[in-house]
N, C-alpha and C positions, 0 to 999 in steps of 0.2 A: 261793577263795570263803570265805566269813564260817563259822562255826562257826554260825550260829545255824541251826536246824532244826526252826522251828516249823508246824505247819499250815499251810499256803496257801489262804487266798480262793479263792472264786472268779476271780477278775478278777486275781490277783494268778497263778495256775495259766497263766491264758491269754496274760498279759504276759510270763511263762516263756518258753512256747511257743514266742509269737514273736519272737523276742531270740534266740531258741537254735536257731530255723529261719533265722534270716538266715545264723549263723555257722555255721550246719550243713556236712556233708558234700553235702550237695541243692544247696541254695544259694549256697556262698560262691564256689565254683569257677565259675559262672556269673555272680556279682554283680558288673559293670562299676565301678560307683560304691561298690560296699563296700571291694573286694579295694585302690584306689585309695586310699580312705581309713586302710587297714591299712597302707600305705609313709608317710605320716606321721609317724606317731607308735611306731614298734615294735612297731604290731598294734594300740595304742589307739584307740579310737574314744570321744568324747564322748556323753555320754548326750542332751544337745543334738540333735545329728545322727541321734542313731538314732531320736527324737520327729521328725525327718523325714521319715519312713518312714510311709505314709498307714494300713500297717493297723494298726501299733501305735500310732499317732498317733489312731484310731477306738478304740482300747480303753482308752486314758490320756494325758493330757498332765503329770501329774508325773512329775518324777525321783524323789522318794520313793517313786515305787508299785513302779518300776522296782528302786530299791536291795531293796526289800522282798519283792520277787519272786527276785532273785536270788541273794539270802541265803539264802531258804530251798529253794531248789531243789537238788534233790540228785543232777542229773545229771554236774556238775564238766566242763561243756564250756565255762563261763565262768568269768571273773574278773574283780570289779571292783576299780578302785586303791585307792591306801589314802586317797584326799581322795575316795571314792566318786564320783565326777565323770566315769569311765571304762569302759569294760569291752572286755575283749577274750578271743578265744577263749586256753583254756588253752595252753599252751606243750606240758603232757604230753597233750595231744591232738592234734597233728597233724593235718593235712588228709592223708588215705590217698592215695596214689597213684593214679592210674586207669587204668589195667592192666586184662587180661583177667580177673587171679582176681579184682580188685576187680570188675569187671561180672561174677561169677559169682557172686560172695558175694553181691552186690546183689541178684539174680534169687533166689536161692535164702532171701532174706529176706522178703522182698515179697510182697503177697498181693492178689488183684484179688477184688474186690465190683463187683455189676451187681446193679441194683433202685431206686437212692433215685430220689426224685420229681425232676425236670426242673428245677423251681425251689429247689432247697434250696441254703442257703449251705456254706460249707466250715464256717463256727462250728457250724450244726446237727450236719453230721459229725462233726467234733472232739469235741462234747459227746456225742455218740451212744456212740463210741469211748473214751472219757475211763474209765478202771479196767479195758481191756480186753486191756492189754499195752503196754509201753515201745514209744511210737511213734518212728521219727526224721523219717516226711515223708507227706503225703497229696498225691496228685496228683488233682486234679479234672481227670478227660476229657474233652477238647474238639472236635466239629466244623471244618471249616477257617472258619467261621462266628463261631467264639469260644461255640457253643451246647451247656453241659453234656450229655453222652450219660446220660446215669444212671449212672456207673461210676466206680468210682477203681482207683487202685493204693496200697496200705497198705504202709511199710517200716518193718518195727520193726528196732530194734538189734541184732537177733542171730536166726539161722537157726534155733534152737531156739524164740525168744517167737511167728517164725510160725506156727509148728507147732504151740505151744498153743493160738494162735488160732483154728487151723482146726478144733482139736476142738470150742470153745466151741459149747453149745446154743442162747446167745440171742444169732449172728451170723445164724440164718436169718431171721428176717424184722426189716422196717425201719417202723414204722406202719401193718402191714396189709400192705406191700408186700413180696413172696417175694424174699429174695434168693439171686442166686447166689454162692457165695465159693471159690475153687480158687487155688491157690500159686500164683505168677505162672510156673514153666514150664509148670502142666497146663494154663493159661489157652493157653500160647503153642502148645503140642501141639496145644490145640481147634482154634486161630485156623488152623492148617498146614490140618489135617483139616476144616474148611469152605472153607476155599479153593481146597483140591483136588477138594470134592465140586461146589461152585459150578461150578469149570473144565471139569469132566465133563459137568454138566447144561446148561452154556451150550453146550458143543460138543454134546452129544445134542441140545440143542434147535436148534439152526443147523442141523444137518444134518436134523431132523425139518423143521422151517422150507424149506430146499433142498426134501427131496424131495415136500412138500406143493405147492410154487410147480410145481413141474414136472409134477404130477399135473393140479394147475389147469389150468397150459396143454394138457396131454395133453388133459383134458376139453372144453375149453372149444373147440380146435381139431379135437376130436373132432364137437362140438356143431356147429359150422358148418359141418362137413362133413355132416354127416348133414340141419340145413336148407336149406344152400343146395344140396349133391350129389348128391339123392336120386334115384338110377334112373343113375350115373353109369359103375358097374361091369362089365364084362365078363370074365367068366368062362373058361378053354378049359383044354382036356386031351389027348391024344393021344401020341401018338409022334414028340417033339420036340428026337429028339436033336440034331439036327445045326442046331436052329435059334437064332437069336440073339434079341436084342432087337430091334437094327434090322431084322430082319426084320415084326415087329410093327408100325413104323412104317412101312415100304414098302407095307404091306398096304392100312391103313387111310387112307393119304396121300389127301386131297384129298373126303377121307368123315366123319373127324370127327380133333380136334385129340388126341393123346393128353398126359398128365399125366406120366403115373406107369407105366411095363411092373414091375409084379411076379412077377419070371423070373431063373431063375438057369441058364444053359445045361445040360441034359442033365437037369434036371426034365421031368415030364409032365405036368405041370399049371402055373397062374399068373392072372393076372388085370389086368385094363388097366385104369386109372383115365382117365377121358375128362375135356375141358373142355367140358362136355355132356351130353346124354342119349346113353348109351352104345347105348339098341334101335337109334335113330336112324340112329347112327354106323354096328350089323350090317348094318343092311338098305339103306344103299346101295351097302356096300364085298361084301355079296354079291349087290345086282343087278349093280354093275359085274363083278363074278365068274363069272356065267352063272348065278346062283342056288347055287353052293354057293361057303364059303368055305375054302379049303385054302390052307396057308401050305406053304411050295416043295414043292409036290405031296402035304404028307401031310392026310389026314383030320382036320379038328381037333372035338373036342363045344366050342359053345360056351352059354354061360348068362348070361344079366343076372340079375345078383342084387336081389333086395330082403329087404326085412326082419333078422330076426339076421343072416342069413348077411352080407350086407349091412355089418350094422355091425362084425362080427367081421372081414372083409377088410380095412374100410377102419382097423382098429388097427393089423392087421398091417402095411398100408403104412404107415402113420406111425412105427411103430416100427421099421421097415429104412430109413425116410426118412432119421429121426433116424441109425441105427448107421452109417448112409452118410454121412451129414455129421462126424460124430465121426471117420472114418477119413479123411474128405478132410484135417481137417483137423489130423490127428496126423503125418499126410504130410505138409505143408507147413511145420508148426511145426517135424521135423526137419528137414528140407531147407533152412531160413532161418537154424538153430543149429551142423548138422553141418559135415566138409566141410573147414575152413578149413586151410589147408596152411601153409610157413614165408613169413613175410615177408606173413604175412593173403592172399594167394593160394590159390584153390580146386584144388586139384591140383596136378600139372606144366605144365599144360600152357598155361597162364596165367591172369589173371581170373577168365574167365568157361568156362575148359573145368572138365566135370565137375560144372559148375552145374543142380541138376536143373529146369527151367524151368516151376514150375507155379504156377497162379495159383489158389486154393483160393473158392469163393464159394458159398455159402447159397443153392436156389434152391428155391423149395416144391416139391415133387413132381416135383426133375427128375431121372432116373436117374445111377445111378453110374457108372462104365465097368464092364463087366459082366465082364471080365475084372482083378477088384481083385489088386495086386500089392503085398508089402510093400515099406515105402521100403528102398533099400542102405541098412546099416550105416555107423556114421560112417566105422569103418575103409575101407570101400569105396570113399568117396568119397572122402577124404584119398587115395588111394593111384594113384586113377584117371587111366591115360596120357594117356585121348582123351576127346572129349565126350562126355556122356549120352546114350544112346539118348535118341531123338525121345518126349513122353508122347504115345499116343495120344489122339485127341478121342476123348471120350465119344458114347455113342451116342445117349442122350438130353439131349446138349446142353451137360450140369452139366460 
């Protein structure tokens, strides 16, 4: 470069700039058509061609502004010929390697600002910036839209000029507008730390989301039950050891439909959900009785419920409905996944020995088999001589 070292212009500062941002370490290593024109000529490039370039072409169309800018610049990453006609990046400046420490120097120089207005140009920045540290590159932030976000990242020359920057008083605000300005790692430590808290608050809210849908339905299933089933419930208590559920159904056979037995063998207590009015259904299964009703000879109290009581039984059925459906069908989904033996064969004993043969199905209010059994273990099934015991049918049908 020239020896002369006088003041620079305005205009002549900014035709620097951009001369010295094409050739930069930013720019050149992605410039298709510079890097191109640098195998020509030994790195030269005419000052012609680089007046091709649209945004130093918007700030000058002489070459003399250009020689005059580059004389006086005192960075030494150019050089122009000696018929001033040329310039190319200096020779004792090399383009760095780009390497891991080169992206860590990089990082560690670098400074991200968030606040400028939406519309502002990059020359506004530049000028904003202008006595504020030896910059080498400003990158305006972009939507996948091409729409500035309010941000840059700042890269000056050296890991110390950012670090004076960040001390600087008059980086915090932009025309009114508060900025934020952090090194470009603490930037990237926030960016980790919001994205982690996001990920947590989206999975807290899905699963708040989940269990409000399922409350819904509790409610709402709840809700129809209680307008359209009101008076449906029957009550009983006693000494009922040795009785079952199908016994419940034997009882009331041909007197009212039942729903739902809320009974678990060897309880004293339970309660019948009917497809009906449950008084209805008492009093004909005990005039058929002789006027009292006794299930295999023992004394039962029985009650039609209304009101709380009422609606406090018919949760509890829906919520054993529901745990019975959940178990039917955690047995099924093993039974469909376990099991498989060598050569994709269930057992020894061929295909289909050892296959446990259930068919799992959703049915409103219909009881579970009352003796629930966990499914065998995979190992069980894999290892199984002969066929699976028979499942029994349910007693209420499911």
């Amino acid at each position: 470069m020239a020896e002369k070292k006088e003041e620079m212009s305005p205009i002549e500062m900014k035709v620097a700039q951009q001369i010295e941002y094409y050739f930069g370490d930013h720019n050149l290593p992605r410039d298709k058509f510079l890097k191109e024109q640098l195998q020509l000529d030994d790195g030269w490039v005419t000052l012609e061609t680089m007046l091709k370039f649209n945004r130093l072409k918007s700030l000058t169309t002489e070459t003399s502004t250009i020689v005059e800018a580059l004389q006086k610049s005192k960075t030494g990453i150019l050089e122009l010929s000696e018929d001033k006609t040329k310039v190319r990046r200096s020779p004792t400046k090399p383009l760095p390697e780009v390497n891991d420490d080169y992206k860590d120097a990089l990082k560690h120089k670098s400074v991200y600002m968030k606040g400028f207005p939406l519309g502002i140009s990059l020359d506004e920045i530049q000028e904003w910036l202008n006595g504020k540290g030896p910059i080498e590159n400003i990158q305006m932030r972009r939507t996948l839209q091409r729409q500035f976000k309010g941000s840059v990242f700042v890269c000056f020359d050296t890991e110390e000029a950012s670090k004076q920057f960040l001390e600087r008083s008059d980086i915090k605000s932009f025309k009114d507008n508060e900025m934020l300005v952090l090194s470009r790692e603490d930037y990237h430590v926030k960016k980790a730390e919001e994205r982690k808290q996001f990920k947590a608050e989206s999975k807290a809210k899905a699963k708040q989301d989940k269990e409000q849908q399922q409350n819904n339905a509790e409610e709402k299933e709840m809700g129809l039950l209680m307008n359209e089933q009101t008076g449906c419930l029957l009550k009983f208590s006693g000494e009922l050891e040795d009785v079952s559920r199908e016994d419940f159904h034997e009882l009331f056979s041909g007197h009212g439909k039942i729903k739902w037995v809320h009974f678990t063998r060897g309880a004293k207590e339970g309660a019948l959900l009917f497809d009906g009015n449950a008084k209805e259904a008492f009093d004909k299964a005990k005039e058929a009785n002789g006027g009292e009703l006794k299930i295999k000879q023992n004394s039962v109290n029985w009650q039609v419920l209304e009101g709380d009581e009422e609606k406090a039984e018919l949760k509890n059925i829906i919520d054993a409905q529901q745990e019975s459906f959940n178990r039917s069908k955690n047995r099924v989904s093993r039974g469909r996944s376990g099991g498989r033996g060598r050569g994709g064969r269930r057992g020894r004993g061929g295909r289909d020995q050892g296959r446990a043969q259930y068919k799992g199905k959703k049915m409103k209010f219909e009881s579970d088999d009352e003796d629930d059994k966990p499914a065998a273990p995979k190992r069980e099934l894999k290892e199984a001589d002969g066929p699976a015991a028979k499942v029994a049918k349910t007693e209420n049908g499911s």
